[in-house]
N, C-alpha and C positions, 0 to 999 in steps of 0.2 A: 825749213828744208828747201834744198835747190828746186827744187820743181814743183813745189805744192803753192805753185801762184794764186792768180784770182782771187779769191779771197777764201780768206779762213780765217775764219770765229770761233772763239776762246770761249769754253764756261769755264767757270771756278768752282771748285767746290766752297758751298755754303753760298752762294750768291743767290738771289732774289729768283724765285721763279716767273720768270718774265720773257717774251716772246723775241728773241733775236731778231725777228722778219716778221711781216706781218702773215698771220695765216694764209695755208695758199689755197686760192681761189679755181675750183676744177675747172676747166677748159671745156670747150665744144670739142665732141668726141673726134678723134684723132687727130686734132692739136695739139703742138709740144710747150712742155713747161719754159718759161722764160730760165728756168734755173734746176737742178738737179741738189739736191739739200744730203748730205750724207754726212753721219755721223760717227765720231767711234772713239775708243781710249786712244789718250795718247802723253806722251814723258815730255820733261821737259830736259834737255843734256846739251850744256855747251852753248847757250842760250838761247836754242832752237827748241822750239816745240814738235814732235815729230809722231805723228801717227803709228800704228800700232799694225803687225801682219799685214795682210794682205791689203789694207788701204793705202797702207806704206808704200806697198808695190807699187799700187795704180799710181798713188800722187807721183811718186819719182818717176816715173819711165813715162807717166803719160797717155796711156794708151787710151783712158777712158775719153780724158778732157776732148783729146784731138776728136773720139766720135761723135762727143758732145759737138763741140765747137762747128765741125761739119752741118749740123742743122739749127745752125743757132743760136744752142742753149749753154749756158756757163756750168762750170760745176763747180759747188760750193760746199768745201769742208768747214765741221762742227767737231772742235777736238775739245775732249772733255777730260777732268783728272782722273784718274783710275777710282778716286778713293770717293766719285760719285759718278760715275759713268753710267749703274742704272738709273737709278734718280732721275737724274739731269736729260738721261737718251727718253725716258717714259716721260718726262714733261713734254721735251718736243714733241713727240708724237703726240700726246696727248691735244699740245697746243697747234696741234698745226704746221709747225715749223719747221719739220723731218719729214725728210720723204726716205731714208733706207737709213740703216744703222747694222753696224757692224759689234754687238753685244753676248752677253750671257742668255744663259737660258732662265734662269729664276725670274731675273726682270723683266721677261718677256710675257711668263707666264702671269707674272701681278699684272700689268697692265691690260693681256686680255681678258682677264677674271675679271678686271675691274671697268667692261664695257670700251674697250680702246683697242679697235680691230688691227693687228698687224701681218702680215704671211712671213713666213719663213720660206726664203725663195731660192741661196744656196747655202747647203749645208759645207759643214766646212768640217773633212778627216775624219776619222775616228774616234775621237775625243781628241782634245789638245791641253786640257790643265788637270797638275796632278794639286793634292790637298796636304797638306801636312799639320801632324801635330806634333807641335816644340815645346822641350818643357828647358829650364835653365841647364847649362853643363852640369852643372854640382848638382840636380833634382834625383834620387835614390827613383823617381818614378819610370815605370817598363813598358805600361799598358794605359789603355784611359781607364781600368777598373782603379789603377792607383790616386787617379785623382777624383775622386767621389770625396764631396766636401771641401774642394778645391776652389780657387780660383782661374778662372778660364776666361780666356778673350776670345772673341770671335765676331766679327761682321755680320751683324744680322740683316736677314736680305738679299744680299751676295752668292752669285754664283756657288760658290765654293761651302757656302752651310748646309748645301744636300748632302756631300760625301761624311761631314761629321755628324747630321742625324740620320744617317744609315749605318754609320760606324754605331752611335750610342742606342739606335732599336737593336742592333744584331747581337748587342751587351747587356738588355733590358733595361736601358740608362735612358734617362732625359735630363732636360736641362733643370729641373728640379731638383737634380744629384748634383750639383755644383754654383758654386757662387759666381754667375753670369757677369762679364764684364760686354757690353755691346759698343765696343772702337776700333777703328779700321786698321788694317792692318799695318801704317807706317809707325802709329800711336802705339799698336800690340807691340810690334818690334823695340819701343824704348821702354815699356811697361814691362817686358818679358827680360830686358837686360839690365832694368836698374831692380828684380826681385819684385815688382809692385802686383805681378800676377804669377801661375804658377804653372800658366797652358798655353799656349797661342794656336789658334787657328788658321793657315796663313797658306800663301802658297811658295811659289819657286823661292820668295825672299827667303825660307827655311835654308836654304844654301847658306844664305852673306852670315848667316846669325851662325854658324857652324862654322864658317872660316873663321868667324871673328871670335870662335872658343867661345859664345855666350850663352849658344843653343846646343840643344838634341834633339835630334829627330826620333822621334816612337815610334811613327805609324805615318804611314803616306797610302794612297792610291795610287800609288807608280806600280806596283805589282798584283792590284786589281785588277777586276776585270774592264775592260773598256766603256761600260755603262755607266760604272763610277766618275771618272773624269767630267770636271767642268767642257761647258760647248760654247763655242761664240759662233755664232752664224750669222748671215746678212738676210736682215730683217725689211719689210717694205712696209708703207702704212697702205693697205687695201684701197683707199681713196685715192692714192697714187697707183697704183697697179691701173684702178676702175679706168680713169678722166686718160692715164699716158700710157697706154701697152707699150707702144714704139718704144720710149724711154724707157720703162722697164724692161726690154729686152737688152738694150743698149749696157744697161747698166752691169745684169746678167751675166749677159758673154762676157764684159768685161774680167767682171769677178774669178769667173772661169776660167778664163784664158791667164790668169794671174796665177788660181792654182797651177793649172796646168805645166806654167813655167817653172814656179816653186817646187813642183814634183820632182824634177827631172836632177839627175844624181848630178850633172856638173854645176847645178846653182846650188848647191849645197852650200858652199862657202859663203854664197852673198847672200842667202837666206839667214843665216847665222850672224851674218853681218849686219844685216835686217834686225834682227831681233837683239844685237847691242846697242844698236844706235841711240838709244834710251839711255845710256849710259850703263844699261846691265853688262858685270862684267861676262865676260865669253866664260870663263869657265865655271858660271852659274848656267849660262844657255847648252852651253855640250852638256851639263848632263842631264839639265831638264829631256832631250831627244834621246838620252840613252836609256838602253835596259826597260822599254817598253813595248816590246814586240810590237810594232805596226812597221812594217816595212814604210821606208822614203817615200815614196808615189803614193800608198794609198792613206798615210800623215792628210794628204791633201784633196781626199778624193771628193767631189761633189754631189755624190751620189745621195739618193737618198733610199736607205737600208735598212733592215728590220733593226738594229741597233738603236739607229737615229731615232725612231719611234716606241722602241723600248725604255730609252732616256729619259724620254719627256714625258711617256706617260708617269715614270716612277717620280721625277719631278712634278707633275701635277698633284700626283696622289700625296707627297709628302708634305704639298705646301697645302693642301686642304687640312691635312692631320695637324698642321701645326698652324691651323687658322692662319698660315699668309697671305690666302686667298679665300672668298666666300664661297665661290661657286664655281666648277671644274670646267676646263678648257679642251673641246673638241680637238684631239689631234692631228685625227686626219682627215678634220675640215683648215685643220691651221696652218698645213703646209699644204704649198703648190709648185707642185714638181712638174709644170707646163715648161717654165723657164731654162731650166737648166736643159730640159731635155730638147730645145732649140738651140740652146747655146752650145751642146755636143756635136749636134748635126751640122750647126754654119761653122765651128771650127775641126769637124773630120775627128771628133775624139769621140764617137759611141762606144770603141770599144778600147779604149787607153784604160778605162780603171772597170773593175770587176765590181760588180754587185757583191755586198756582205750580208748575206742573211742568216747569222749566228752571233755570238758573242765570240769573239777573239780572246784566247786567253794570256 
């Protein structure tokens, strides 16, 4: 990408867990990091590798780098494959090597369950991913009661496995009712159209498998409630918050100020622009944004809302029930809503988006 200079580092999926940078060493208090580490999903289209939402923003237009660069410090993207983005984002932190990441909520909550402090520092819309289950064009199947004793794909781990065990408790269904396939969703998609399974798990890619006559879609959270939908937010490592406030604010406003642009109805077109650059085609992204009741502006809002905290609690609670985690994550010790509500006040936005304290239907 034109603008995403300085450097930026590649993982791969399946590659060695191994420390990109050497772990960063905390500073005398309020000195600046020699470098800002931020991490997040990104595609590869056109032989460019190109970050995901709202990093996307920042790296193309620049606005964070130039804050950075004003005292100093570099900013250094970590783009990762989608099809190991928690993984791979939970090593760095884990290792040291992340200072902010732009991720899911499932891989957040393994990692702090598993002693690896991170804050959730903005939140990001109302939800933004919907879930879908595909079964072949020619499958006689209606419902997921129809597949009991099925073969079913699904990504274990991922974002996107809370809305299908909240679909199968609401049905009295576990995954003991079905013949568990655990591969990611690019693997689902050629196992679901060459017959080799009989379910897939997946998200927006539920589209390309329906243009391409090879899928149907049964059931989505697209006309769910908003609690259901996958969350990615920008996540900090506490150790980075502790040692660089200055930088983490920096980082912050940035973030915000990128919503805030995203929001506004005449960047619509280039947000959408945004989100093919991946090579997704446009009329898989229009309709992901359709027929979801969240109004434009609050898609984007930074708030943090009784929603946001109703999410993650039902995420914590799921992944203890289904042992993906041993031991439950404070949540409202695990967000810090200091940042954002600085980054309102220095860019004149306290009152551009409204508090949500209900569920949206």
């Amino acid at each position: 990408m034109d603008r995403q200079r300085r450097r930026v580092l590649t993982w791969v999926a399946g590659a060695a867990v191994t420390p990109l940078l050497a772990p960063r060493r905390a500073g005398a208090a309020g000195a600046s990091p020699a470098a800002v580490r931020i991490a997040g999903g990104a595609s590869s289209a056109q032989g460019q590798i190109r970050l995901t939402g709202l990093s996307h923003v920042l790296a193309e237009q620049g606005w964070l780098e130039a804050e950075l660069t004003k005292r100093g410090v570099r900013l250094e993207w970590f783009t990762t494959a989608h099809a190991a983005t928690g993984p791979m984002i939970n090593d760095g932190f884990a290792n040291g090597t992340v200072d902010f990441a732009a991720y899911g909520d499932l891989p957040s909550a393994i990692l702090n369950a598993n002693g690896v402090e991170t804050k959730l520092v903005v939140p990001h819309g109302l939800g933004q991913g919907d879930a879908f289950l595909v079964v072949p064009a020619d499958s006689p199947a209606k419902t997921i009661d129809d597949l009991k004793g099925k073969r079913l794909a699904v990504h274990r781990g991922r974002p996107w496995e809370i809305p299908l065990l909240r679909l199968l408790a609401s049905r009295g269904l576990s995954y003991a009712d079905f013949k568990l396939f655990n591969i990611n969703p690019q693997a689902g998609m050629a196992a679901l159209s060459s017959n080799h399974v009989d379910a897939l798990l997946t998200m927006t890619d539920a589209y390309l498998l329906e243009d391409k006559h090879v899928g149907r879609i049964i059931w989505s959270t697209k006309d769910l409630p908003l609690d259901w939908k996958t969350r990615t937010e920008l996540w900090a490592a506490k150790s980075f918050i502790d040692a660089y406030p200055e930088a983490t604010q920096v980082v912050v406003t940035a973030y915000v100020k990128a919503a805030y642009w995203a929001s506004q109805e005449q960047n619509r077109e280039a947000v959408i622009h945004v989100a093919t650059s991946n090579g997704t085609p446009e009329s898989v992204v229009l309709r992901s944004y359709q027929n979801d009741h969240v109004p434009w502006k609050d898609r984007w809002s930074p708030l943090f809302n009784d929603l946001l905290y109703d999410h993650y609690r039902t995420t914590v609670s799921f992944a203890l029930k289904q042992d993906l985690i041993r031991r439950p994550v404070d949540v409202d010790a695990w967000f810090d809503k200091r940042w954002v509500a600085a980054a309102l006040r220095e860019l004149h936005l306290e009152t551009y988006w409204q508090p949500v304290n209900r569920k949206p239907a």
